[in-house]
Residue frames as qw, qx, qy, qz and C-alpha x, y, z in Angstrom:
[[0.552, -0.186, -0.589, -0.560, 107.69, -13.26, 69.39],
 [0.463, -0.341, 0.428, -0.697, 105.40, -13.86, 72.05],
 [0.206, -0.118, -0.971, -0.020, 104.39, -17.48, 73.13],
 [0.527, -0.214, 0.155, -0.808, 100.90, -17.87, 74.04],
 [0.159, 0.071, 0.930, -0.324, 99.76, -21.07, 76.24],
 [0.496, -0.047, -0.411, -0.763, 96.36, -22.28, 74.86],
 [0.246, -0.106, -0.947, 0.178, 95.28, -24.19, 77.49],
 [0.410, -0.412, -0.172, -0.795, 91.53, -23.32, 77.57],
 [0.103, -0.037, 0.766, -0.633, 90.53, -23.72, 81.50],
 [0.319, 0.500, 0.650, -0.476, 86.65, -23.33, 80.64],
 [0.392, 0.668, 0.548, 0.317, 84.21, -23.06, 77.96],
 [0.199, 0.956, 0.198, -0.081, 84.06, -19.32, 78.33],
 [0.413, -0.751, 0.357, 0.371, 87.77, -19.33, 77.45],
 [0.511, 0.293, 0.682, 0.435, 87.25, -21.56, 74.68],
 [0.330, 0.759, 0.543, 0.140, 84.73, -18.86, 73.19],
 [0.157, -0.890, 0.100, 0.417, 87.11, -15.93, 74.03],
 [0.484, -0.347, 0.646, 0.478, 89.51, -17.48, 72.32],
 [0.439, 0.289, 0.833, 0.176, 87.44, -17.82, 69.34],
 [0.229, 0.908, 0.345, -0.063, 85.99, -14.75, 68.91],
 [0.049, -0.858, 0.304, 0.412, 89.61, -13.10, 68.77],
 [0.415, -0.049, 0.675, 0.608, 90.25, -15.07, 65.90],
 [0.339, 0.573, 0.692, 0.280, 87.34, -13.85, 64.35],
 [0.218, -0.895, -0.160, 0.354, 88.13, -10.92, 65.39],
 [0.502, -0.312, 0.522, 0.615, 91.72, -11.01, 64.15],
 [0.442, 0.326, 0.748, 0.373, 90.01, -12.53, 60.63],
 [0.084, 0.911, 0.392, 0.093, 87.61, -9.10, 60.56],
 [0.421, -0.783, 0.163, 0.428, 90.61, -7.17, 61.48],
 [0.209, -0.575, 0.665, 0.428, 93.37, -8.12, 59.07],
 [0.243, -0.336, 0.525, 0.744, 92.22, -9.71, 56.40],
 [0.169, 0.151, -0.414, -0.882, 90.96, -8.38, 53.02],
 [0.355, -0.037, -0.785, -0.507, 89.12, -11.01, 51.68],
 [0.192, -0.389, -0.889, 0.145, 87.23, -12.25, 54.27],
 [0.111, 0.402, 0.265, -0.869, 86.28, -8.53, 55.02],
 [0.421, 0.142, -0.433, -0.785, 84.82, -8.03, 51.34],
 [0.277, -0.238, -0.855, -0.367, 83.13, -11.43, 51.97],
 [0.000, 0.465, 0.758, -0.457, 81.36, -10.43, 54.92],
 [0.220, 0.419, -0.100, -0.875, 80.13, -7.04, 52.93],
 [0.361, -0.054, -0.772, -0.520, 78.81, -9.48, 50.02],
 [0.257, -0.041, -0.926, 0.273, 77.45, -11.21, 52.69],
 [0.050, 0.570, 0.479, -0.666, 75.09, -8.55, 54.65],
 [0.437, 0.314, -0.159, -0.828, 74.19, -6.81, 51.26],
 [0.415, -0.026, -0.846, -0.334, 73.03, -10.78, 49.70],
 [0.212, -0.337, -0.901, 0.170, 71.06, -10.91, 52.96],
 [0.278, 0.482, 0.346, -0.755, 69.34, -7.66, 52.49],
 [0.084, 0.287, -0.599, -0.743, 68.21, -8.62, 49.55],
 [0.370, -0.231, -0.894, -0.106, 66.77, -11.70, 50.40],
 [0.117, -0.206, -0.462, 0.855, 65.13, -9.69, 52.92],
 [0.321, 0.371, -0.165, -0.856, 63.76, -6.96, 50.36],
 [0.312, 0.035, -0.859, -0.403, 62.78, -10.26, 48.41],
 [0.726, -0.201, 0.378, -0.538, 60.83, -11.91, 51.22],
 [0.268, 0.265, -0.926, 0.028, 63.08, -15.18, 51.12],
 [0.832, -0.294, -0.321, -0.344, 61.15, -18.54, 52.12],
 [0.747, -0.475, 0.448, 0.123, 62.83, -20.85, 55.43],
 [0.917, 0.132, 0.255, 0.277, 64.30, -22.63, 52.72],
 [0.427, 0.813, -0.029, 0.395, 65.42, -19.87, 50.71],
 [0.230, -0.852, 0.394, -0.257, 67.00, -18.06, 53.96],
 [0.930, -0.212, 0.294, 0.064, 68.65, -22.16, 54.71],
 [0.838, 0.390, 0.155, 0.349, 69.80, -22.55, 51.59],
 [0.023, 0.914, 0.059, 0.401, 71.33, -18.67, 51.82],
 [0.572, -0.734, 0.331, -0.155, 72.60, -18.69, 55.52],
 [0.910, -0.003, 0.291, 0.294, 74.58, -22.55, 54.73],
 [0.707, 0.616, 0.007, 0.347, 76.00, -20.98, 51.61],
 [0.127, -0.885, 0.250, -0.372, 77.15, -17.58, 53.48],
 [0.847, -0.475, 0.201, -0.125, 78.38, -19.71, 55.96],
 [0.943, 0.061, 0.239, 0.224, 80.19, -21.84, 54.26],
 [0.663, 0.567, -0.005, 0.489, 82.28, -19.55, 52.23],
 [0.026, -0.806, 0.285, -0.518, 83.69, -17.85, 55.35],
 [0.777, -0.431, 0.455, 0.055, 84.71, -20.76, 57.08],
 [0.895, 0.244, 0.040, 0.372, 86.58, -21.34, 54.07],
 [0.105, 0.915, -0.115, 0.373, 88.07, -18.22, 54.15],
 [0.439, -0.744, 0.444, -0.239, 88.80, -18.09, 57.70],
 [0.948, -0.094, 0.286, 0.100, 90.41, -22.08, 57.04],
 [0.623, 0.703, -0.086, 0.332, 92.23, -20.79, 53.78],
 [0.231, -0.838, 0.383, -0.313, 94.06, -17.87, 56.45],
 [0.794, -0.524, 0.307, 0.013, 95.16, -20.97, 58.56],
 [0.857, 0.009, 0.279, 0.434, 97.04, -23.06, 56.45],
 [0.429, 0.734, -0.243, 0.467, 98.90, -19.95, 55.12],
 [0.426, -0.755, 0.456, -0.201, 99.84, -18.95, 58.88],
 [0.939, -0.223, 0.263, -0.017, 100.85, -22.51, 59.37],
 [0.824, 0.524, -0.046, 0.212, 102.48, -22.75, 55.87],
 [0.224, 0.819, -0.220, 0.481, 104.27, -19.12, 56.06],
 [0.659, -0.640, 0.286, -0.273, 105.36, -20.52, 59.68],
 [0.950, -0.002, 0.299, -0.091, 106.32, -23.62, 58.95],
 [0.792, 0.190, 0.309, 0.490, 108.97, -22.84, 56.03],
 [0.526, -0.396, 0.085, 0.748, 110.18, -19.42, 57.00],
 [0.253, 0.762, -0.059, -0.593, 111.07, -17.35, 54.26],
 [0.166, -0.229, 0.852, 0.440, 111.97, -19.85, 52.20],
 [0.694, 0.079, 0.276, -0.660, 108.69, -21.05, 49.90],
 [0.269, -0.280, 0.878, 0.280, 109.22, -24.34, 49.22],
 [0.363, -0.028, -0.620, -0.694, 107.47, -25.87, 46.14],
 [0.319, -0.438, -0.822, -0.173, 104.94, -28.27, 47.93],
 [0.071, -0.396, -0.678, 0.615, 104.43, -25.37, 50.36],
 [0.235, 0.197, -0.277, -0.911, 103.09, -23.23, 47.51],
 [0.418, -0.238, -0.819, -0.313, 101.17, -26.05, 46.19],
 [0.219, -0.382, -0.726, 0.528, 99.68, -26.52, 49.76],
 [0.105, 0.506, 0.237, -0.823, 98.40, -22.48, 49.62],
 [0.253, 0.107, -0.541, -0.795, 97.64, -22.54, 46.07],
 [0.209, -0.313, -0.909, -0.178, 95.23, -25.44, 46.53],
 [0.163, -0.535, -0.538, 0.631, 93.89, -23.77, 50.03],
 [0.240, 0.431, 0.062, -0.868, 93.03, -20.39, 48.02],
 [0.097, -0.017, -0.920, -0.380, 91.72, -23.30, 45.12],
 [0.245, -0.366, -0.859, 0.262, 89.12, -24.34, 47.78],
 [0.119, -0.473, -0.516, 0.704, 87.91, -21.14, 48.54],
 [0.388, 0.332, -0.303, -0.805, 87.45, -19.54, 45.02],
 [0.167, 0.027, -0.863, -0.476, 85.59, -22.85, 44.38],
 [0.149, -0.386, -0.665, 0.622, 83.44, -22.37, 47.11],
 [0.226, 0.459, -0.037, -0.858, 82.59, -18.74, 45.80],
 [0.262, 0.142, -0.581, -0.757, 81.97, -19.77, 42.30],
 [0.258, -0.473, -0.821, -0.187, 79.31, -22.38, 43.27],
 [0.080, -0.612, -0.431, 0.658, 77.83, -19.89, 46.23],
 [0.108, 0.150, -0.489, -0.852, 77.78, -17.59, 42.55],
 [0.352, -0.108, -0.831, -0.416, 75.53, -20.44, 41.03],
 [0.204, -0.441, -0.789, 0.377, 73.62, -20.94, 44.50],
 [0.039, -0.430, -0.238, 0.870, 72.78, -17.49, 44.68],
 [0.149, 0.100, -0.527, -0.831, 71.30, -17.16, 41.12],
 [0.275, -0.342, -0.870, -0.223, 69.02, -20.28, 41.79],
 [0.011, 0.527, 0.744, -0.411, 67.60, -18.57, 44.76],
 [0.040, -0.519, 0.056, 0.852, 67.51, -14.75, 42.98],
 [0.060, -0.073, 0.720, 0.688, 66.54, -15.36, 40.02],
 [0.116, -0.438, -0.776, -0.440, 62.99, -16.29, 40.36],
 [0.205, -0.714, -0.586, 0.324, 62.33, -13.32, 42.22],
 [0.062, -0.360, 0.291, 0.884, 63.77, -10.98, 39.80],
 [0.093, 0.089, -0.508, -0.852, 62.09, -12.16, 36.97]]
């Protein structure tokens, strides 16, 4: 296993660094992939709607939000699955269970968010 030194020298090292996690995150794993796909088809929609500022605020925040959980969720497994080996101890389960908790609670209201804006442009 490679060490890697993280000692960002300059901003544009900070942002390198950053983008190959997000990179990584688009890379490897599942979920966050399917959310970005939800993601770009819920903003052509709003599109095809003709979303207000607010609407595209309210819309962008949500989108936002549920892929920084995502990409937060990923951490604390690495950390966890890092942290206690192959062994899974009970509060480290707890720990991940909660973490993927956080993220499907996220979704389900981004669900509910998504109706309020859709809805009165469906019917």
């Amino acid at each position: 296993m490679n060490v890697v030194k993280n000692s960002n020298k300059n901003r544009a090292d900070s942002f390198r660094i950053a983008f190959s996690g997000l990179s990584h995150a688009i890379g490897s794993q599942r979920n966050f992939q399917i959310q970005i796909v939800i993601g770009i088809i819920v903003l052509t929609a709003a599109w095809w709607l003709d979303f207000t500022r607010i609407e595209w605020l309210v819309l962008i925040l949500t989108i936002a939000l549920v892929l920084a959980a995502e990409l937060l969720n990923t951490v604390v497994e690495v950390v966890i699955d890092l942290a206690v080996k192959e062994k899974l101890l009970p509060d480290a389960k707890i720990a991940k269970d909660v973490s993927a908790a956080a993220v499907l609670l996220i979704s389900a209201f981004s669900v509910i968010v998504g109706m309020i804006l859709f809805l009165p442009h469906l019917v």
